[in-house]
C-alpha positions in Angstrom: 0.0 0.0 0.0 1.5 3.1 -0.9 0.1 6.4 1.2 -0.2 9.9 -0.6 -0.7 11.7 2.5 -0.6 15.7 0.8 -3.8 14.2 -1.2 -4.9 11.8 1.2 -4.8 9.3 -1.3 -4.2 5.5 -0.8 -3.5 2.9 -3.4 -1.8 -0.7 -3.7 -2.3 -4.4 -4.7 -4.2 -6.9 -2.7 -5.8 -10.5 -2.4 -8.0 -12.5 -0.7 -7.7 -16.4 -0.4 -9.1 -19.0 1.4 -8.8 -22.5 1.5 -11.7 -23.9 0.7 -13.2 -26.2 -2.4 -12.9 -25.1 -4.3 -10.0 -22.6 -3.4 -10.6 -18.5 -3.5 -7.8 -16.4 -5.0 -9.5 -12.7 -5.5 -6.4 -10.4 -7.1 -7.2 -7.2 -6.6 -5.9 -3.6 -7.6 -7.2 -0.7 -4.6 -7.8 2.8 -4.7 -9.2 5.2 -2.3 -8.9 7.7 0.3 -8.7 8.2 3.6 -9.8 10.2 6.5 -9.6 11.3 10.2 -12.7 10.4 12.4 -13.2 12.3 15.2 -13.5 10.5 18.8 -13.9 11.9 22.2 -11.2 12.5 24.4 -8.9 10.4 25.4 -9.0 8.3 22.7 -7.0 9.7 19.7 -8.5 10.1 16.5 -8.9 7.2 13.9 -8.0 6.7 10.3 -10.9 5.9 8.2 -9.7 4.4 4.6 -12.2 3.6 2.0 -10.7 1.3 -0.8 -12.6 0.2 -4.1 -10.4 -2.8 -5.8 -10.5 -3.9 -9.6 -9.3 -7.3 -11.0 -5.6 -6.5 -12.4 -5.4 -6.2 -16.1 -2.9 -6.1 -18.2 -3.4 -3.7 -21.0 -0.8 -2.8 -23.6 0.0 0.9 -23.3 -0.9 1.7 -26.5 -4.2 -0.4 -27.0 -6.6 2.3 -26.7 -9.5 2.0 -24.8 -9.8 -1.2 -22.2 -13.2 -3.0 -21.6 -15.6 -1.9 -18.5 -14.1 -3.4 -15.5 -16.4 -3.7 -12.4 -14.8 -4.0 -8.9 -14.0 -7.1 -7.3 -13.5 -5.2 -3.5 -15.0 -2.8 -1.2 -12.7 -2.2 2.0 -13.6 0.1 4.7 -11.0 0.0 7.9 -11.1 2.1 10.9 -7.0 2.2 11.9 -4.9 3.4 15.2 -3.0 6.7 13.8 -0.2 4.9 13.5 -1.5 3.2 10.8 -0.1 -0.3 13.0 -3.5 -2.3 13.5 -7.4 -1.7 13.2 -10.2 -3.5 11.9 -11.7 -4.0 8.5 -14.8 -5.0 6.8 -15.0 -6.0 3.4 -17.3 -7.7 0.3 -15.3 -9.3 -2.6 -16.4 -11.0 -5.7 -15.0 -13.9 -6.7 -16.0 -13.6 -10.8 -17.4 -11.1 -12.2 -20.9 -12.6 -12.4 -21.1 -14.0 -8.6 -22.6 -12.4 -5.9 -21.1 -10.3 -3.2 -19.6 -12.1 0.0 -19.6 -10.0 2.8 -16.9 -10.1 6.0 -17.3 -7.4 9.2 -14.9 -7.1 12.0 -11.8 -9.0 10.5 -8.1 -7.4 12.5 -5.9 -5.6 10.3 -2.4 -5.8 11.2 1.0 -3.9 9.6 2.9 -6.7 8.2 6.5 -5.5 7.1 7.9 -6.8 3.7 9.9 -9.2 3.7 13.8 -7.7 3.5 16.4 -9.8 1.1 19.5 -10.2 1.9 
């Protein structure tokens, strides 16, 4: 996730899986914004981001115009300022024709990249 905080812009790559049968892979491309919600004192403020995710496509540069993509992802999480751990709820699609799964109250938690060495 990559934070434009002058704009208060957020954008980055993500996916949902699960195993099940059969298995769910959702790739996902997010894009949003976020936001300060006010609390009462002396809890500090919250981060509200609101992320809307499309399928990744590949598209060559100079194709001209790409096909109507609907979103896959609707992400809404309330985090600490620190931007360390909150909780999220979410709806994905799986295909572009099934129906919307819903999930409320799953933890969010800042996982560092992993560093080569």
């Amino acid at each position: 996730m990559v934070v434009d905080t002058p704009n208060r812009r957020v954008q980055g790559l993500g996916s949902i899986t699960q195993a099940v049968n059969p298995p769910l892979d959702v790739a996902t491309s997010l894009q949003g914004s976020y936001s300060q919600l006010p609390t009462l004192p002396p809890t500090p403020a919250l981060l509200l981001v609101l992320l809307t995710g499309y399928p990744p496509i590949h598209w060559p540069h100079h194709a001209g115009l790409g096909p109507v993509i609907l979103p896959n992802v609707d992400l809404r999480m309330s985090l600490i300022p620190s931007w360390q751990s909150g909780i999220a709820s979410y709806r994905y699609r799986s295909g572009p024709d099934s129906d919307w799964q819903e999930v409320e109250a799953a933890p969010v938690k800042l996982v560092s990249p992993a560093v080569a060495s």
